[in-house]
N, C-alpha and C positions, 0 to 999 in steps of 0.2 A: 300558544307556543310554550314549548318547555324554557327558555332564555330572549329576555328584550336584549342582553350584554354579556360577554365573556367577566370570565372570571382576570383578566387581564387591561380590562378597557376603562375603567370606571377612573374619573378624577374630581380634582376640586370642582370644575367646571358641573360637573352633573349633579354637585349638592341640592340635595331638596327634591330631585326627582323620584318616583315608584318606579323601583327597579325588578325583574326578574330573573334571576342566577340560578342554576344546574352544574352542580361538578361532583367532586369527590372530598370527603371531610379526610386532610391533613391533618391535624390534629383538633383536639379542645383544652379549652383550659379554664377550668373553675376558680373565681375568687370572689368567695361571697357569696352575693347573691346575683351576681354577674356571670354568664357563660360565655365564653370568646371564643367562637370555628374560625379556622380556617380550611376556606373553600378551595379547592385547586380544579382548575381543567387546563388543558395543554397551552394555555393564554398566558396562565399567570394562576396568582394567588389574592383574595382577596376577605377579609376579616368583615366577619359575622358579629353582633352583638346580641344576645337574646338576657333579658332582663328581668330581675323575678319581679322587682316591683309593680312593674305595666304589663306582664303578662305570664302570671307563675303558671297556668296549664305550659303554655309553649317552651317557657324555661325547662319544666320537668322532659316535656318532651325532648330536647335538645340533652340533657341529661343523660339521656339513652343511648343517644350516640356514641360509634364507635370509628377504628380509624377507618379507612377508604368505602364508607357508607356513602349511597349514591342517593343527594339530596336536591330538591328545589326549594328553592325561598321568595317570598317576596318579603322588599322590604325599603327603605328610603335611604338614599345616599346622606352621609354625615361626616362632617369634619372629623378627623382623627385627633385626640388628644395629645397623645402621646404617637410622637410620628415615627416612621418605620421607616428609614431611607434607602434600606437595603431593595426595598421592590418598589414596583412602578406606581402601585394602587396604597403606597406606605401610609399617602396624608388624606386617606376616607378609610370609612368603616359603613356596615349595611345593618341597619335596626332594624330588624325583623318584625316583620307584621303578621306573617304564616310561613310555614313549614309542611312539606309534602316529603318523605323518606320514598325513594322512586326502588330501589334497593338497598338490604344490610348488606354484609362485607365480614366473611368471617375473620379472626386478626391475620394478617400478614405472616406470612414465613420470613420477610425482613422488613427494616423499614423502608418506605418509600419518600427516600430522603436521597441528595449528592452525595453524604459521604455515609454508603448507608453500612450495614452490620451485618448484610450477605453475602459469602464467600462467591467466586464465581461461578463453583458448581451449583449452587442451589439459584443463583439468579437467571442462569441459563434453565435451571429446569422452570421454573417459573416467569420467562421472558416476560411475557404479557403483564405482568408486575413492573420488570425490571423496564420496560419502555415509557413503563408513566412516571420515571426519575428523570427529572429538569436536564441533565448531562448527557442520559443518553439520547431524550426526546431532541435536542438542541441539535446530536449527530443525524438524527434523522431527516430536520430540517436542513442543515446546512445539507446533506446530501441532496434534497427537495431542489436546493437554490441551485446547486453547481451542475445536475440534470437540465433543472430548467434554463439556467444561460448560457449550457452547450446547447440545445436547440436551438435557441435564438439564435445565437453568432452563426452555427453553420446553416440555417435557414435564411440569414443575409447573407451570408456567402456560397447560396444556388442549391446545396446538397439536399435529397431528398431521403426521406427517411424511410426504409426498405426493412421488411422482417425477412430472414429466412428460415429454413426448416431448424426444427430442435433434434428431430426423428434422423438422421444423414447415416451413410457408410461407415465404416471403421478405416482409419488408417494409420500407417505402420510409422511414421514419425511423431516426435515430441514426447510428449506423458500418456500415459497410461488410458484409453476411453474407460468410462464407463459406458455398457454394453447393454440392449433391451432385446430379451427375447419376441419374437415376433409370433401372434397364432396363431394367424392366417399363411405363416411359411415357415413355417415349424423346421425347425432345425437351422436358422437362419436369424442373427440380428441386426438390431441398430445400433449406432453408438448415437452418444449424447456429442455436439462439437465442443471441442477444445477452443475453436475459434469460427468464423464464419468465415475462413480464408478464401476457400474454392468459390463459394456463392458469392461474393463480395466479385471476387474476378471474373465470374460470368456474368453479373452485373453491369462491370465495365464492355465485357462482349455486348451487350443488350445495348448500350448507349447508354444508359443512366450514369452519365462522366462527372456525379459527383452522388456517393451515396453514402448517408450514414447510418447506422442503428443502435442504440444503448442495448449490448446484447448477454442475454447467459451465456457460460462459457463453464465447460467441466470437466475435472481434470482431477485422476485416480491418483493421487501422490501425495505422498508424507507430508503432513500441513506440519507450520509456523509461523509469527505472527503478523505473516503478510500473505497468507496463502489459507483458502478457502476450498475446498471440494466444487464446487460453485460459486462462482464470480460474475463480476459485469466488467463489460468493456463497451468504452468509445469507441466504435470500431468505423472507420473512414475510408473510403477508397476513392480517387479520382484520377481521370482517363487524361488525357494528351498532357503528362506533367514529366518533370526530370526534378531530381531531389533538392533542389531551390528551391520550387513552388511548394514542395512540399512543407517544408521547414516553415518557409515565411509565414502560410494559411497558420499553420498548426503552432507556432510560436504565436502569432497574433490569437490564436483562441485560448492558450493558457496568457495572457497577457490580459484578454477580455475577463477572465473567469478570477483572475487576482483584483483586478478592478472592483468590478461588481459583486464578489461574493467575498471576497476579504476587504475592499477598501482600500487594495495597494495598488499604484500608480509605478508599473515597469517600465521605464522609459528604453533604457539601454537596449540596444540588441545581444542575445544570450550570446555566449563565449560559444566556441567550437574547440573540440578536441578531439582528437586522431581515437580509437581502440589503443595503438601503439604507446601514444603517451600515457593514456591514460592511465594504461598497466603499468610501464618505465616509473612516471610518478607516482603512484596512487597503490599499483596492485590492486586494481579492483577498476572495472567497465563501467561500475555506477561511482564517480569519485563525490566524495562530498567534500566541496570546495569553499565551506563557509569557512576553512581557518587553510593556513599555509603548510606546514611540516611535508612537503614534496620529500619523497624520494632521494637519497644522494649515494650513486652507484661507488666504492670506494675499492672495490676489489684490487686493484691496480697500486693503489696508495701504503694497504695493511699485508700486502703479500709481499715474502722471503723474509720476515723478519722470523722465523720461526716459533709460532704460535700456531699449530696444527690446525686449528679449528678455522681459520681465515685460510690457513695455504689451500687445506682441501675442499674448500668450498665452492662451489662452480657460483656463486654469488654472495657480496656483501653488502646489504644496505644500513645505510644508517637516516634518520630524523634527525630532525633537532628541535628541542622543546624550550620554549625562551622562557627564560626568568625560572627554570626549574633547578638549577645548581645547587640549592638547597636542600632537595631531596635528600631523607634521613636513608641510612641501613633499610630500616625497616618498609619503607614507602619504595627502596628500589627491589626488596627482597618479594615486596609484593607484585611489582611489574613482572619480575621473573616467574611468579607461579603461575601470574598470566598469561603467559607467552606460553608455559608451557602445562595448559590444557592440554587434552586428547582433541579438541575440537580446534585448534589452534595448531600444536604440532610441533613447536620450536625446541631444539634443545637447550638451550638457553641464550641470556642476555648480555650481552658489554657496555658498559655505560662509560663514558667519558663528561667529568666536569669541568665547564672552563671559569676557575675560579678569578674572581674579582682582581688580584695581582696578577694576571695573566699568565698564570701559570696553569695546568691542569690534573687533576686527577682522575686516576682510570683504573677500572677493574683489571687492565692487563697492562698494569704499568710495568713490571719486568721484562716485555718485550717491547713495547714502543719506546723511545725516549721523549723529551719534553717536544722536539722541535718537531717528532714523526704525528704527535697528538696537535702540534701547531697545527700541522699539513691537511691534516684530519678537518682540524675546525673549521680552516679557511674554506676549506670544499662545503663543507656544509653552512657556511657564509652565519657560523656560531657567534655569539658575541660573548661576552663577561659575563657570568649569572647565566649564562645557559647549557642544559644538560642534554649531549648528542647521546642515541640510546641506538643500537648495533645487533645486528641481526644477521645471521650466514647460514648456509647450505644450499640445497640442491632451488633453482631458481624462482620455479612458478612454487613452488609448498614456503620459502622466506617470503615472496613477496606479499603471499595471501597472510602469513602470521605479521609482516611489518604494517600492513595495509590496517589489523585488528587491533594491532598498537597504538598505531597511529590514532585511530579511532576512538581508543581508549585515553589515551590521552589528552584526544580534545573533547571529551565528557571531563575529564579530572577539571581540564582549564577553564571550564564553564563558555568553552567555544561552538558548542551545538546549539545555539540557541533557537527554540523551537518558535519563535518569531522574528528568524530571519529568514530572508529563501534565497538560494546561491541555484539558479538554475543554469545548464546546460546541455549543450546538445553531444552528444559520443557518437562520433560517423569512424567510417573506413573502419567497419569490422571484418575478421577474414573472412571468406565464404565459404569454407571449410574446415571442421573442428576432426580432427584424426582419432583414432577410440584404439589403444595399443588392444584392447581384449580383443576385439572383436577385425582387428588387422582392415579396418575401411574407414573411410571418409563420413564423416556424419554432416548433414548444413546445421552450421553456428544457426539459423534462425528459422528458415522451412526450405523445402526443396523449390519453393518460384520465388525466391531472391534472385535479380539481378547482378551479376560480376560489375566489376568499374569495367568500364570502355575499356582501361588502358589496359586491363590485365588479362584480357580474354585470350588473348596469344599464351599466358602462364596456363590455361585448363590441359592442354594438352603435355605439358612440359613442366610445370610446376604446381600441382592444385591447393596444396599448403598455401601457398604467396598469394592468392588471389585475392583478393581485397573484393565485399560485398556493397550494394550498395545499398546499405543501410542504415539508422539511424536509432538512436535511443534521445528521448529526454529523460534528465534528472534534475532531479532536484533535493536537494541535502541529503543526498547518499542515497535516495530514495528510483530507481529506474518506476517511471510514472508512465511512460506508453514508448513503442517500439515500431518501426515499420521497416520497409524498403521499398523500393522501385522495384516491381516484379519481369519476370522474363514473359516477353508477349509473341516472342517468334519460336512456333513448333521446333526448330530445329537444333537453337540451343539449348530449348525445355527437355527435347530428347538428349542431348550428350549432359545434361544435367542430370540426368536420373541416372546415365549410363557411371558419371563417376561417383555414384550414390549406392551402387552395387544393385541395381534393379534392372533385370533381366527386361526386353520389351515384353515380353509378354505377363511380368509383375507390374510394369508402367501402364502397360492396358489396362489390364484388371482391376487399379488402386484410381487412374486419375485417365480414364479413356474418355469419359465424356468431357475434360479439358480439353484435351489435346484436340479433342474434337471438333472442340468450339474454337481453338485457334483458327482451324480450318477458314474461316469465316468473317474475316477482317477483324483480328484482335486490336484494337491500340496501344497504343503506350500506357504504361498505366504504373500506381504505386497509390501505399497509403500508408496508413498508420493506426493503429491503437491505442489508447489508452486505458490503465488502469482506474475504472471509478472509483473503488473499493479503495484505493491508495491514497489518490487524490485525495477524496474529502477523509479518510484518514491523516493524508501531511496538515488539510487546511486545518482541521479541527485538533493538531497535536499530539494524535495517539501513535501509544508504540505499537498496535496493533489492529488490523482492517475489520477484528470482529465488533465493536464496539459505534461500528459504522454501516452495518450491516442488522436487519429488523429482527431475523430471526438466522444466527450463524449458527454451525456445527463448531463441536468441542474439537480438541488435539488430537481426536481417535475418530475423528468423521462422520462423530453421531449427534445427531439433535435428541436430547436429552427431554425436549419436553413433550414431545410426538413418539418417543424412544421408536428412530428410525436409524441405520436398518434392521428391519424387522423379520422375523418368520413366515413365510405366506403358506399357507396351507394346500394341502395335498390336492383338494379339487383345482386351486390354479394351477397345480403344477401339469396337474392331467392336462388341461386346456391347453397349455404350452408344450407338451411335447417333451416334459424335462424329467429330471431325476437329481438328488440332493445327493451327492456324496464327499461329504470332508474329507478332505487332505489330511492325512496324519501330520503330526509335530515329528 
């Protein structure tokens, strides 16, 4: 056998035993007439000793060595002189008896080290490098753990695990398919799914009333750094349920997955908040609630003083950031260039400080006076030493710039801390999102969302007001999976399409064999998804789902080390039935 032991297993306990070790040479280092490797495979790391005295052939040979050269040794477990506490195998070392070079290695385009000295365009072109760093290999296991005990929990909890098709229809809601020409029906394609939505729900049609699959999912749209071309999801669905049962299952399996693959012990049940508040406080459907600075609506309080910018604003919000009254010129000159990005939007900022003698100072002190800036503070329940930070115009574009502030802020205050977890669940989303370009109703989440019971009377009379029944979990600002209770009766799946602006004979076309299968005793039914790519993204810390992912696409939706996409040449095109002609600029 090439290994009796990883390069990660070996302790005091095994002293004196003949060992045999297979990895990759980490470095060397010559002193004297002593050579010291270290070995690495995905275990760990473990130190080599080769010796000129007791055996200058094998020393010379080890001499030759270079870095990620793929060797075997035998050799005898040995106390470490000099101990190494930083790794597991610190207090042994292996004195080499023979040496076998299995492969050379020609040098590295970077190191293969944690904090290595390759930008991320060249480690992405050379991934297969970049996965034998301890950091990234680490993302790939935890991804391994949080795979494997979502299986476990929802295989105690009945679900069985169902593939569907990859090859499916195209349709005309969400992001963008990517699209596969067909040979065999030339002029005709597939899309790749965005989701397993439809087949999950004829699923539930079938009786399999509880099904999961860890599924691809793809999706033609402008990436960033929580958005892949290709993704995975938790994808769940289960028959005779109402959004209780849903919640409770799927709260208790992110509670399992904290447990066992972080160590943390959730005891509480997760908060609940409305879409409504969540926007009202937050300005944003994914709040991250690991620190306080809610929202405080003030328009009412800074209007008719005459200050233009407050009168004509259809909204004023203001924060308040505690113990920040200190803030210099320069620290609040920099919040303002903040705010006002192109990505951001805001014309600018008003700051009010509530100084230690209880008095305050404000960037619009010539129109408030002391007692209108008291009135101010109390609303925003400010104290001494804290600086409220103000924000106005037209509604939903302040909220989204207070909500960035906000955010920014609680990075300044060191309140993001990326080992805590503030999770919650965001329900009562509308069921209708309005598109002014395009003068119709778009569904906030897919066209088989569920209405609430109580609002199905508003589809007729009001379809803005309708309240979906649907559900998001978050956690630190992060939306990590999304569901709803779907509609399982043909007949409000049809007046669903109908205020969605699809003719029946586009509802045939797009979703005939659903409606078809409603025919046929549909259940009740709803589910949920999760974001894996996210998940062991939030567990492992990163700002970004690519570093969680074995082999991701760059910012332009290319894998740089396959350089895909590619060119395919003229005979496949023949076979396809196709013709290349670019679009001009």
């Amino acid at each position: 056998m090439y290994r009796t032991h990883t390069c990660g297993e070996l302790r005091l306990s095994h002293i004196g035993q003949q060992v045999t070790l297979a990895g990759w040479v980490q470095r060397v280092r010559r002193m004297g007439g002593m050579i010291f490797v270290d070995l690495r495979d995905r275990f760990g790391i473990t130190q080599l000793v080769f010796n000129q005295e007791t055996n200058a052939d094998l020393c010379a040979q080890a001499n030759e060595l270079g870095r990620e050269f793929v060797i075997q040794v035998q050799a005898e477990v040995a106390e470490r002189s000099n101990k190494n506490k930083h790794i597991p195998t610190g207090e042994i070392e292996l004195l080499v008896s023979t040496m076998r070079v299995l492969n050379t290695s020609e040098t590295p385009p970077f190191t293969i080290e944690d904090n290595t000295d390759g930008g991320d365009d060249l480690r992405m072109k050379y991934r297969y490098l970049d996965l034998r760093r301890n950091t990234v290999r680490e993302n790939m296991i935890l991804r391994h753990k949080v795979a494997f005990e979502t299986r476990r929990y929802l295989d105690q909890m009945g679900f069985l695990e169902v593939e569907t098709p990859i090859l499916i229809a195209s349709t005309p809601e969400g992001a963008r398919d990517f699209v596969v020409p067909s040979r065999m029906n030339q002029g005709q394609f597939y899309a790749l799914p965005q989701s397993p939505q439809l087949f999950k729900q004829l699923l539930m049609v079938s009786g399999f009333d509880k099904y999961f699959q860890i599924a691809k999912c793809f999706r033609d749209e402008d990436l960033r750094a929580d958005r892949q071309p290709e993704f995975t999801q938790i994808d769940c669905e289960m028959s005779f349920v109402k959004q209780e049962d849903v919640l409770n299952l799927f709260e208790g399996m992110m509670k399992h997955l904290f447990r066992f693959v972080k160590n943390i012990d959730m005891t509480d049940a997760f908060p609940r908040m409305t879409w409504a508040d969540a926007m009202k406080y937050y300005g944003s459907d994914k709040p991250d609630i690991r620190f306080d600075m809610q929202f405080v609506e003030i328009k009412e309080l800074v209007s008719g003083k005459n200050f233009v910018v407050f009168d004509e604003a259809d909204y004023v919000g203001a924060i308040c950031a505690s113990n920040c009254a200190t803030y210099t010129r320069k620290q609040l000159d920099e919040l303002t260039d903040f705010v006002k990005r192109p990505q951001i939007g805001a014309k600018g900022l008003v700051y009010i400080r509530c100084e230690a003698d209880g008095t305050f100072k404000s960037s619009v002190d010539k129109f408030y006076t002391n007692d209108d800036l008291a009135k101010i503070a109390t609303a925003c329940k400010a104290e001494k030493g804290d600086l409220i930070l103000i924000l106005a115009g037209a509604t939903e574009k302040t909220q989204k710039a207070l909500c960035e502030l906000r955010l920014e802020m609680g990075s300044r205050l060191g309140l993001r801390d990326k080992n805590v977890f503030a999770p919650l669940w965001v329900i009562d989303f509308p069921l209708f999102q309005w598109d002014e370009e395009t003068q119709r109703f778009y569904a906030m989440h897919h066209p088989f969302t569920c209405p609430n019971e109580d609002d199905i009377a508003l589809l007729d009379t009001n379809p803005g007001k309708v309240r979906a029944t649907a559900y998001d979990m978050v956690i630190n600002g992060v939306e990590l999976g999304g569901g709803s209770i779907r509609i399982h009766e043909s007949a409000l799946q049809k007046k669903m399409f109908e205020l969605l602006g699809f003719t029946p004979e586009q509802a045939e076309a797009q979703f005939g064999f659903l409606m078809s299968a409603f025919k046929y005793g549909a259940p009740p039914h709803g589910g949920l998804a999760f974001g894996l790519d996210r998940l062991v993204s939030l567990f492992a810390g990163l700002d970004s789902i690519r570093d969680c992912i074995a082999f991701p696409k760059n910012n332009s939706g290319r894998d740089v080390m396959i350089d895909a996409p590619s060119v395919i040449d003229n005979a496949q095109l023949d076979e396809l039935g196709l013709r290349i002609e670019l679009k001009k600029s």
